[in-house]
RODO-215855 format. One line per 2 residues: their letters; for each residue x, y, z of C-alpha. Coordinates in nm, 2 decimals. Example, Ala and Ser with C-alpha at 12.3 -4.5 7.8 and 13.67 -1.06 7.14 Angstrom:
REM residues 2
as	1.23/-0.45/0.78  1.37/-0.11/0.71
This chain:
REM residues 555
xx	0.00/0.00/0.00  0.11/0.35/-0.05
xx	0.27/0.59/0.17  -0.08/0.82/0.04
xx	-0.30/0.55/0.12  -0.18/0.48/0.43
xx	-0.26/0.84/0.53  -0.58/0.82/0.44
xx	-0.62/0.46/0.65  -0.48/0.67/0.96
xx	-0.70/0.99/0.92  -1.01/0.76/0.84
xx	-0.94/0.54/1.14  -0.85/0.82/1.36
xx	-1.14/1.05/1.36  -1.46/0.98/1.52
xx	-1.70/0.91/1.26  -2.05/1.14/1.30
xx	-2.40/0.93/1.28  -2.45/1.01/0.94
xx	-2.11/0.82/0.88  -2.25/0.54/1.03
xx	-2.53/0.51/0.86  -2.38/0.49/0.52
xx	-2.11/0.20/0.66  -2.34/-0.08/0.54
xx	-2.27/0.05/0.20  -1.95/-0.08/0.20
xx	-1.92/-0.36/0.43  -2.06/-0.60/0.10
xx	-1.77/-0.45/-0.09  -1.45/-0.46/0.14
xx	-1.30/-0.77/0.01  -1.32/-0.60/-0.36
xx	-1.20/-0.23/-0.22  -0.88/-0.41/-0.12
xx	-0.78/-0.49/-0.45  -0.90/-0.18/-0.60
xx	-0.68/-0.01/-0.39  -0.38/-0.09/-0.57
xx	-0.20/0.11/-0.84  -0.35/0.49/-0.88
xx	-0.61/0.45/-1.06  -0.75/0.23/-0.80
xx	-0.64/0.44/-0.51  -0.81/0.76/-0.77
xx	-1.14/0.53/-0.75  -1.14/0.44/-0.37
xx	-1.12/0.82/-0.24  -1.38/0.88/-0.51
xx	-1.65/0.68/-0.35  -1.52/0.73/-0.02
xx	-1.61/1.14/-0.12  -1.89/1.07/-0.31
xx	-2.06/0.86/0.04  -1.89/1.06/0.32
xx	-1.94/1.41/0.13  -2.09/1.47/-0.15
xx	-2.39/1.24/-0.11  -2.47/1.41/0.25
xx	-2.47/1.77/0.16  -2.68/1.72/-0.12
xx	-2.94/1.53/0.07  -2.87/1.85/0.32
xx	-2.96/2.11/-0.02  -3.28/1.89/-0.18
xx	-3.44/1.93/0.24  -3.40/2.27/0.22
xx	-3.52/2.28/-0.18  -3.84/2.17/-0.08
xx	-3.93/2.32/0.21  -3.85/2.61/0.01
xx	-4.05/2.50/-0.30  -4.33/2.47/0.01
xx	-4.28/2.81/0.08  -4.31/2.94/-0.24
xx	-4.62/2.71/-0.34  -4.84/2.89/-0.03
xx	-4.68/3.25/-0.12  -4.82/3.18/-0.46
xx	-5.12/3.02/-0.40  -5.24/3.29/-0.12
xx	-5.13/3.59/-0.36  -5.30/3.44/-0.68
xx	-5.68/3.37/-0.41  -5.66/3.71/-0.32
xx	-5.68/3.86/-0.70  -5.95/3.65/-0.78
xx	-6.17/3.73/-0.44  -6.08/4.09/-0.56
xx	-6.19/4.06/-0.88  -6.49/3.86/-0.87
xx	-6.62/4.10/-0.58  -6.53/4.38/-0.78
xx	-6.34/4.56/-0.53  -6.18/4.84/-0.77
xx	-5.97/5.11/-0.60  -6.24/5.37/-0.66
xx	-6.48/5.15/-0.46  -6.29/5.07/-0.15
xx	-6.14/5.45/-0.13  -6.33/5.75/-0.22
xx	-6.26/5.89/-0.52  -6.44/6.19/-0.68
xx	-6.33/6.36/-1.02  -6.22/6.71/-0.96
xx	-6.50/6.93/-1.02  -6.42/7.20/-1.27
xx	-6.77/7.32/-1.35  -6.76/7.66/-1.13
xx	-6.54/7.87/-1.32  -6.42/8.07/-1.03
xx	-6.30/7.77/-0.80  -6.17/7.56/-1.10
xx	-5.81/7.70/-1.04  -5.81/7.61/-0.63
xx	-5.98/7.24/-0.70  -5.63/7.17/-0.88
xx	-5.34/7.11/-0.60  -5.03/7.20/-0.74
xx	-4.83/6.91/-0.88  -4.44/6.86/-0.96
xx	-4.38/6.62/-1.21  -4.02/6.45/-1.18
xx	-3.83/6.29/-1.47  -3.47/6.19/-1.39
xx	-3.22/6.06/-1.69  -2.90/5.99/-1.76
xx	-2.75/5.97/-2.11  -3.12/5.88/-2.25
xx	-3.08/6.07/-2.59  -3.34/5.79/-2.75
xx	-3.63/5.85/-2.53  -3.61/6.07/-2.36
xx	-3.81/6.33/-2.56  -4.07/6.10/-2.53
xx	-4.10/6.15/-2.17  -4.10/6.51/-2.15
xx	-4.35/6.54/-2.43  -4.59/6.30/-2.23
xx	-4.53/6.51/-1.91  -4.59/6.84/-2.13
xx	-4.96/6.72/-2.26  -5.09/6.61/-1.91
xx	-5.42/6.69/-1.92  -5.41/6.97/-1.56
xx	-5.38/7.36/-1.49  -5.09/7.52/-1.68
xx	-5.01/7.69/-1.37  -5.08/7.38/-1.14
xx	-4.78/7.15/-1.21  -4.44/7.22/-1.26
xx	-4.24/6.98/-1.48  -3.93/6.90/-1.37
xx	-3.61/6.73/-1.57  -3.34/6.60/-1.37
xx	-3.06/6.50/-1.61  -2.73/6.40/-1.51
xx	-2.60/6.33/-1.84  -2.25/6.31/-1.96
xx	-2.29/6.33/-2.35  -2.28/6.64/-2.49
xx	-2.52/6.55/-2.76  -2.76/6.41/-2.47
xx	-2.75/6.72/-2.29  -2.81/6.93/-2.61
xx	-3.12/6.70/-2.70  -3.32/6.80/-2.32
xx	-3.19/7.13/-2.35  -3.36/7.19/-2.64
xx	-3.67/6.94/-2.59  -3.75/7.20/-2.27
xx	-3.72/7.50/-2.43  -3.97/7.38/-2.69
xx	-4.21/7.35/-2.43  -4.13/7.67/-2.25
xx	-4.20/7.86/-2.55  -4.55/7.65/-2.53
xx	-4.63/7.80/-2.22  -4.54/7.48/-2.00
xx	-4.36/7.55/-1.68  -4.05/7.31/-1.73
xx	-3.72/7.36/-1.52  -3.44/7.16/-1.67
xx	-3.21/7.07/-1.34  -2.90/6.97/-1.38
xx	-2.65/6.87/-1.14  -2.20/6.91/-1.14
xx	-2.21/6.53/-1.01  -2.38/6.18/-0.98
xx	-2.39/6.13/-0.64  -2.65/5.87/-0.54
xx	-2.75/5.82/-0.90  -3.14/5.85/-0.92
xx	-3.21/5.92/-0.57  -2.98/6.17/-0.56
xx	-3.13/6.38/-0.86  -3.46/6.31/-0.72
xx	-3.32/6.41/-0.39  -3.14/6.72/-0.50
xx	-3.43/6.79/-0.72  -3.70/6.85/-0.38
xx	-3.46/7.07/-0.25  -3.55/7.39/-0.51
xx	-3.76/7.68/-0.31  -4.05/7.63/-0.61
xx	-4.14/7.30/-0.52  -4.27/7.40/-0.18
xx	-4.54/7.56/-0.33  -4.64/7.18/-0.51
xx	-4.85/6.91/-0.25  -4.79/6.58/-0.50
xx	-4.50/6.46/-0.69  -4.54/6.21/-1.00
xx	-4.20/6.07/-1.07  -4.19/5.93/-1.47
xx	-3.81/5.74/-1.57  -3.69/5.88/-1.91
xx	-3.88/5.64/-2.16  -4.24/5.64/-1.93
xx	-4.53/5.80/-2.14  -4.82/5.87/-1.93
xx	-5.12/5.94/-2.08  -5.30/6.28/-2.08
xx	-5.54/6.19/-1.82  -5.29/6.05/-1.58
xx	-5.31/6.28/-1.35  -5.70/6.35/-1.35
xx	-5.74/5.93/-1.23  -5.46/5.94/-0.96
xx	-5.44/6.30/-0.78  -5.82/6.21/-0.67
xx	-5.70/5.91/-0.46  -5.45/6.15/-0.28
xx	-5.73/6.46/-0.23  -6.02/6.25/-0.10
xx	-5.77/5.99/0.15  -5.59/6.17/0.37
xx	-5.40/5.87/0.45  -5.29/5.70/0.12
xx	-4.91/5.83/0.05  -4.85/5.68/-0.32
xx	-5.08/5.59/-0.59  -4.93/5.30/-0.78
xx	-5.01/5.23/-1.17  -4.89/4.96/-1.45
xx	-4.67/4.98/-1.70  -4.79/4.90/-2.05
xx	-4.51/4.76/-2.25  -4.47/4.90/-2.61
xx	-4.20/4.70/-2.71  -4.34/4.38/-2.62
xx	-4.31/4.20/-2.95  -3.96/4.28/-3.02
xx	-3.86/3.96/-2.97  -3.91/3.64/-2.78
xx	-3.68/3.81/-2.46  -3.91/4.10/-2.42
xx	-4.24/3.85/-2.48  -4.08/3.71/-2.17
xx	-4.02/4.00/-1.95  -4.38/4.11/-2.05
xx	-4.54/3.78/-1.88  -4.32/3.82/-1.55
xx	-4.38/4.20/-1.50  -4.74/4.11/-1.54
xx	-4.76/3.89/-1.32  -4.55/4.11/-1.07
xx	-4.83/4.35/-1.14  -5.09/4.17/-1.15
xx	-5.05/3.94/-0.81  -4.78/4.12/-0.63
xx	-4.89/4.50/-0.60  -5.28/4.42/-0.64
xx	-5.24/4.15/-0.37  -5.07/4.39/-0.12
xx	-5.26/4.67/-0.19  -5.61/4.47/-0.12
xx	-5.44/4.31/0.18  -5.18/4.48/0.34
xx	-5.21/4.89/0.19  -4.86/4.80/0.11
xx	-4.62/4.75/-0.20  -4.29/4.81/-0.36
xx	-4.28/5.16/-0.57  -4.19/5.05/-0.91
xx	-3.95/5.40/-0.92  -4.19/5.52/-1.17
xx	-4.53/5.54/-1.27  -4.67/5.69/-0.94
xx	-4.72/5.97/-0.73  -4.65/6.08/-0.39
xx	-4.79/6.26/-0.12  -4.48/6.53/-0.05
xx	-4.55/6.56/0.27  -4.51/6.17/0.35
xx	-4.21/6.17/0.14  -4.10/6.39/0.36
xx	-4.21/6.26/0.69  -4.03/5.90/0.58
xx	-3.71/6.08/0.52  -3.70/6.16/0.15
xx	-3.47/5.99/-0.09  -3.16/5.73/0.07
xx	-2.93/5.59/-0.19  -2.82/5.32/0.03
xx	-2.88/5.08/-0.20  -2.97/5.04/-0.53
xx	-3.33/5.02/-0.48  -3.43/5.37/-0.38
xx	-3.81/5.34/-0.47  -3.85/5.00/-0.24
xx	-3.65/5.18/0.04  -3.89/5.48/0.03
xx	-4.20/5.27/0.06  -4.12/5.01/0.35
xx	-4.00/5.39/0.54  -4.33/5.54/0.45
xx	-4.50/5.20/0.54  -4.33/5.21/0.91
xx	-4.46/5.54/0.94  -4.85/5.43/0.90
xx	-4.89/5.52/0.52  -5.10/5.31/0.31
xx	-5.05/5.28/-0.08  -5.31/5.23/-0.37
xx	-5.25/5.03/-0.68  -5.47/5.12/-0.95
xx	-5.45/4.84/-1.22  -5.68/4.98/-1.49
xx	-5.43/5.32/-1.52  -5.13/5.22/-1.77
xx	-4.83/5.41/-1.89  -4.60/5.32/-2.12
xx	-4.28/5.23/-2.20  -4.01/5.05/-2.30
xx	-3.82/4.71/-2.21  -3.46/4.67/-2.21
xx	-3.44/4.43/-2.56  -3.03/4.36/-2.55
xx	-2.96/4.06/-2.28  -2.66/4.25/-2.17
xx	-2.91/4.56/-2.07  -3.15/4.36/-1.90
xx	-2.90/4.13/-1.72  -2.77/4.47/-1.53
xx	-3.15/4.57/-1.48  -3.16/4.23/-1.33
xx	-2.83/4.24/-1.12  -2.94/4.59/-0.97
xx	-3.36/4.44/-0.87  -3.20/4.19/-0.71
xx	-2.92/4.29/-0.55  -3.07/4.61/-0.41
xx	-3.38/4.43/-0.24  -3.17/4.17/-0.08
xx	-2.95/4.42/0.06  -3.18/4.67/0.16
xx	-3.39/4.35/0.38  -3.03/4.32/0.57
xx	-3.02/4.71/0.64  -3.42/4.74/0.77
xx	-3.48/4.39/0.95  -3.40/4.56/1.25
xx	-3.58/4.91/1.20  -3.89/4.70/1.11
xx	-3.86/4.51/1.42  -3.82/4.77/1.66
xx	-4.06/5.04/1.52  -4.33/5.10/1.69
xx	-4.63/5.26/1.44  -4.73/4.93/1.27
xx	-4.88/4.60/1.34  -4.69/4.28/1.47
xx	-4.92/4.14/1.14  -4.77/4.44/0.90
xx	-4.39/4.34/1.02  -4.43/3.95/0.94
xx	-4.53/4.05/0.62  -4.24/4.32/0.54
xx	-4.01/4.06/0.63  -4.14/3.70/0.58
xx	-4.39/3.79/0.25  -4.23/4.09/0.10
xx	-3.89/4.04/0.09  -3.74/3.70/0.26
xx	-4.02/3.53/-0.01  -4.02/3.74/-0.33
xx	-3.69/3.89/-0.30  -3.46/3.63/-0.15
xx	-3.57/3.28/-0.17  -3.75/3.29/-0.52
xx	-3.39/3.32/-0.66  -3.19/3.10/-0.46
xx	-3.45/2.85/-0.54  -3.49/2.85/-0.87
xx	-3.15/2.83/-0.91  -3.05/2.61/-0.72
xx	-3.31/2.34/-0.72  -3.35/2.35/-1.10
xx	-3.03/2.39/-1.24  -2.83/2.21/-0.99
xx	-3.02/1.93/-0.79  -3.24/1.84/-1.01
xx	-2.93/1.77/-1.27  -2.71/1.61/-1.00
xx	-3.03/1.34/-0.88  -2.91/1.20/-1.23
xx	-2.52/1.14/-1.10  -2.63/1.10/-0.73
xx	-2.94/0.82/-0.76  -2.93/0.80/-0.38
xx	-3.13/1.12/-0.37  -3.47/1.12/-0.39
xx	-3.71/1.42/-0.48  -4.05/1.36/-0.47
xx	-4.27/1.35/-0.72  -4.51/1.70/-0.60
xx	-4.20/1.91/-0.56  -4.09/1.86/-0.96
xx	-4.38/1.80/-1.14  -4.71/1.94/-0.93
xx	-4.58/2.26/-0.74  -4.39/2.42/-1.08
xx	-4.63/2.34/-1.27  -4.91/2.50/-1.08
xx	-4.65/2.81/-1.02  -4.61/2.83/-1.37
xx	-4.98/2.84/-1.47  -5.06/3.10/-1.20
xx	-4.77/3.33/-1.39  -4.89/3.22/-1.71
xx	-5.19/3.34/-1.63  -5.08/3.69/-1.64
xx	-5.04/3.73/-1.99  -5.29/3.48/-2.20
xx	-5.16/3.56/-2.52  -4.83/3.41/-2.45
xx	-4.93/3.06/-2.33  -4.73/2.93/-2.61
xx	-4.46/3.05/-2.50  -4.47/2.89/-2.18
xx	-4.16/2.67/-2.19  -3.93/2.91/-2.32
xx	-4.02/3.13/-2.01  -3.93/2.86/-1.82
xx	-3.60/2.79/-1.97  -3.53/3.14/-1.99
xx	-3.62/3.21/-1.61  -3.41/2.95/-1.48
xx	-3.10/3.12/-1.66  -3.17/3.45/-1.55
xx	-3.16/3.29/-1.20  -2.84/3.21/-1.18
xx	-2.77/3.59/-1.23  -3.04/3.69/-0.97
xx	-2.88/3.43/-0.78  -2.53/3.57/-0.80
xx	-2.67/3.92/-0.72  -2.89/3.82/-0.37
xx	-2.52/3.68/-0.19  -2.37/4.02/-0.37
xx	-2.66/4.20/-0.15  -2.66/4.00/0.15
xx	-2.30/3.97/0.21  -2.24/4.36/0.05
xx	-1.97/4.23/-0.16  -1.79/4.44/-0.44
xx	-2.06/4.52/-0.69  -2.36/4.60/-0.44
xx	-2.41/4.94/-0.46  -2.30/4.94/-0.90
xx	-2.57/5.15/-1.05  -2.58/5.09/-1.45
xx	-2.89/5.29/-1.63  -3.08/5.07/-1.81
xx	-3.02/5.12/-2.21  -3.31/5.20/-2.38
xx	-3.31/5.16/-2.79  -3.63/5.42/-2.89
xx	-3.81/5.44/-3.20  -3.52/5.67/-3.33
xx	-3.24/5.41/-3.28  -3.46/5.13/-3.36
xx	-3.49/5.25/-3.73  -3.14/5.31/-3.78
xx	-3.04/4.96/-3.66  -3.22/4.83/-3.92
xx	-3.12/5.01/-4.20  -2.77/4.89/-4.08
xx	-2.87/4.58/-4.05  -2.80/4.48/-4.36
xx	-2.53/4.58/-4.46  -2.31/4.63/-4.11
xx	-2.14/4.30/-3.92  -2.32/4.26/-3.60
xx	-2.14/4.32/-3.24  -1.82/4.09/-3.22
xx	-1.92/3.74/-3.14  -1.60/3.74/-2.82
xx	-1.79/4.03/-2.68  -2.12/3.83/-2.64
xx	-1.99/3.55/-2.46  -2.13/3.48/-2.10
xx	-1.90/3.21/-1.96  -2.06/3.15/-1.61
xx	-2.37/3.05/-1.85  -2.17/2.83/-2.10
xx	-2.03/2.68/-1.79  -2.37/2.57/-1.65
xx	-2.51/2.53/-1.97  -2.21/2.23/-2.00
xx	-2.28/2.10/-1.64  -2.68/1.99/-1.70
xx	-2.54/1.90/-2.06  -2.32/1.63/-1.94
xx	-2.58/1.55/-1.63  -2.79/1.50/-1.97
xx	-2.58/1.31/-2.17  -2.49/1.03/-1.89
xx	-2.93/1.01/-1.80  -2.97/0.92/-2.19
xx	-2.71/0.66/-2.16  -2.76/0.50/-1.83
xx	-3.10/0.69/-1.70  -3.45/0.49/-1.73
xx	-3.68/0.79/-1.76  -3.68/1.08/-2.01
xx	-3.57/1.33/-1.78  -3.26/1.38/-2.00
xx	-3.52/1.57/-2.25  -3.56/1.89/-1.99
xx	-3.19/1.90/-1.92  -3.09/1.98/-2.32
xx	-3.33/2.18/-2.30  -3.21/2.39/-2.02
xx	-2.88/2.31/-2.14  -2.96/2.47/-2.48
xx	-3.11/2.78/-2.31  -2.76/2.81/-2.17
xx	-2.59/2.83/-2.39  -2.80/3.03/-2.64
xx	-2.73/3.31/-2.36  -2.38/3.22/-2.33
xx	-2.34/3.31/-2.72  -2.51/3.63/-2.71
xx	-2.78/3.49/-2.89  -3.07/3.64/-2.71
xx	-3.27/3.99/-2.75  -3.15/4.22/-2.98
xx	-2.80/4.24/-3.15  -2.71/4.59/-3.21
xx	-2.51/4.60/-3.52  -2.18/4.80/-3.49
x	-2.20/5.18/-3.59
């Protein structure tokens, strides 16, 4: 025997073994006699500490992950199921915003009080470098149905390009010599990103005069009577804070990666914010798309960039200070989808990153404060973010594109049957549900969400721990009409983006990992299981490549 082995006998004789040691002895007291003789020569000695791993190791900690999978996939199934009974009680009692609150339309009949019906409204629209769209916004702001001396438009643009800045520059005066009161604010740094434009932007002596503030990103069109459906809510409920709408996508046909976002924003919509609205009087601000009461804005502490999630930090603040919010479904405004994977992967990196963090910076301030219920608290922290924010991605991850796989190397683990076949599915029908006219597409959402998890993944441990990139701030890129047209003409006759600056290697990597778990179930496996993992494989590696969303040509 070698001098190697012979360490190994001494270390395995040595240390104490735990119970779960013991209880995997009997699988080798058949094979002792035949371990002997294996030992010999390297390959055999290789082979020995192989299966000595594989039973000692390996083998326990999975067992150890697939317990925790599915109490998680338990978790998940109730969150889901509880969220998706509460729309329908809502809908099929017809409980509409303007039922359960009072809401009147603001009477402009009387001439004389027209002017003092109106509360004075500043209307925010922070951008950075948004030369595509952001015309777009400021138009919609501009045509908003409300008192020309009532609201004060206000553009907060930090941008860098010169040709950017020329763009808003002259997009406001436009509407200044229209008669629109439009400030263009611009600030000598980017400190705190979008909070602190929005920040910097309630600190100007006209906007003490203004009650409300709607805040619209750079490529949001509201509609003209935006205002006229949401300002009632604020007048007639003293203590609703923020009025909540949808977005309505208008890219959402672009391709198959924006068909995809469209049916897991609805559903985020659609079951998230409706359900905690109904229930709770309590949701994550989207950022955009609503409007706040100033004065709680205020009272909550105005705008933190701690994290990357500004808009959630200012709700759960306002929320501990008694606020309630009101999410009106049937009030959409539009705009645009990030269509290039590397856009959308930041988008991703900075929703998921930003939440997780911000749950390790306010578990304690939610415990301790003293305004809400011991009810509202479980729900911040269980429901609202340890659920939706935290576990969702781990999960999906984990579970699907790397237990699942290794069950087909490791046949000593065992997964039941109503954690991978009846609790996805009826997860995946509730999303679906969301968006009918994509049912067909159902499988490549599936695929496609259990790639992005690995990056959501990546970015909840960035959060939790506060590791290097947790506070990175990357603005969305937006294409516009504009650029849209002018990729296309290049289209044809430019090369597209180089193919070494598509490549995603942490994707080609796990794309290879359920390829070869694949591979070895169609050799050796007795079920078709192998079928889902070239599947996900594929999906894999189509994002590895680049091959997903829209290729922008080179200029």
């Amino acid at each position: 025997m070698s001098p190697f082995m012979k360490f190994l006998n001494f270390l395995y004789d040595s240390l104490p073994p735990s119970s779960w040691f013991l209880v995997q002895r009997h699988n080798l007291a058949s094979a002792s006699e035949t371990d002997e003789v294996v030992r010999s020569g390297i390959i055999g000695e290789l082979l020995y500490i192989w299966k000595e791993t594989r039973i000692f190791v390996f083998i326990p900690i999975l067992k150890f992950l697939v317990t925790m999978c599915l109490v998680m996939s338990f978790l998940l199934f109730i969150e889901r199921v509880y969220m998706s009974v509460v729309v329908v009680i809502v809908k099929l009692l017809r409980r509409t915003p303007e039922k359960v609150h009072k809401w009147e339309a603001i009477n402009d009949d009387d001439l004389e009080l027209a002017h003092t019906n109106y509360p004075m409204v500043l209307i925010q629209i922070p951008m950075y470098n948004e030369k595509e769209v952001c015309q777009l916004s400021i138009g919609a702001a501009c045509r908003l149905s409300w008192p020309l001396d009532r609201m004060i438009v206000q553009v907060l643009d930090d941008s860098t390009d010169p040709a950017s800045k020329e763009l808003v520059n002259a997009e406001c005066d436009k509407w200044a010599r229209k008669g629109i009161n439009i400030m263009s604010e611009i600030r000598d740094n980017r400190i705190g990103y979008k909070a602190g434009a929005l920040k910097a932007g309630m600190m100007h002596n006209y906007v003490k005069q203004c009650e409300f503030v709607a805040i619209f990103d750079a490529d949001f069109q509201p509609d003209p009577d935006f205002l006229a459906r949401t300002i009632p809510f604020l007048i007639h409920n003293r203590e609703i804070s923020l009025v909540q709408c949808r977005w309505k996508f208008v890219n959402a046909n672009e391709c198959l990666m924006t068909r995809m976002q469209e049916m897991s924003l609805n559903y985020h919509f659609l079951a998230e914010q409706e359900s905690g609205s109904s229930i709770h009087a309590f949701f994550g601000f989207n950022g955009t798309a609503g409007v706040w009461r100033i004065a709680a804005l205020n009272e909550a502490g105005g705008w933190k960039d701690r994290t990357t999630v500004e808009d959630m930090d200012l709700a759960v603040r306002a929320c501990l200070h008694g606020w309630k919010f009101v999410y009106v479904h049937n009030v959409e405004v539009k705009n645009e989808l990030p269509s290039t994977f590397k856009a959308y992967r930041f988008q991703q990196h900075r929703w998921s990153c930003g939440p997780a963090n911000l749950w390790r910076k306010m578990t304690r301030e939610i415990l301790q404060n003293k305004k809400v219920s011991a009810w509202k608290k479980l729900y911040l922290i269980y429901n609202f973010f340890f659920i939706r924010k935290i576990v969702v991605h781990i999960f999906t991850f984990v579970f699907y594109c790397l237990i699942l796989p290794a069950t087909v190397l490791f046949p000593e683990l065992e997964v039941p049957k109503w954690a991978t076949v009846y609790v996805p599915s009826t997860i995946t029908l509730l999303n679906a549900l969301a968006t009918p006219r994509s049912l067909h597409l159902l499988v490549f959402w599936i695929l496609f969400e259990n790639v992005m998890s690995m990056h959501r993944t990546k970015a909840t441990f960035i959060g939790l721990l506060e590791a290097g990139r947790v506070n990175e701030w990357v603005v969305t890129e937006k294409l516009g009409d504009t650029l849209k047209s002018k990729l296309i003409a290049k289209a044809t006759t430019k090369l597209y983006t180089r193919f070494g600056q598509r490549i995603n290697w942490r994707e080609l990597v796990v794309g290879l990992y359920i390829f070869i778990c694949g591979c070895y179930d169609f050799a050796y496996g007795g079920s078709y299981f192998y079928v889902y993992l070239f599947l996900q494989a594929c999906a894999f590696f189509v994002a590895g490549v680049g091959y997903i969303g829209t290729i922008v040509p080179i200029g």
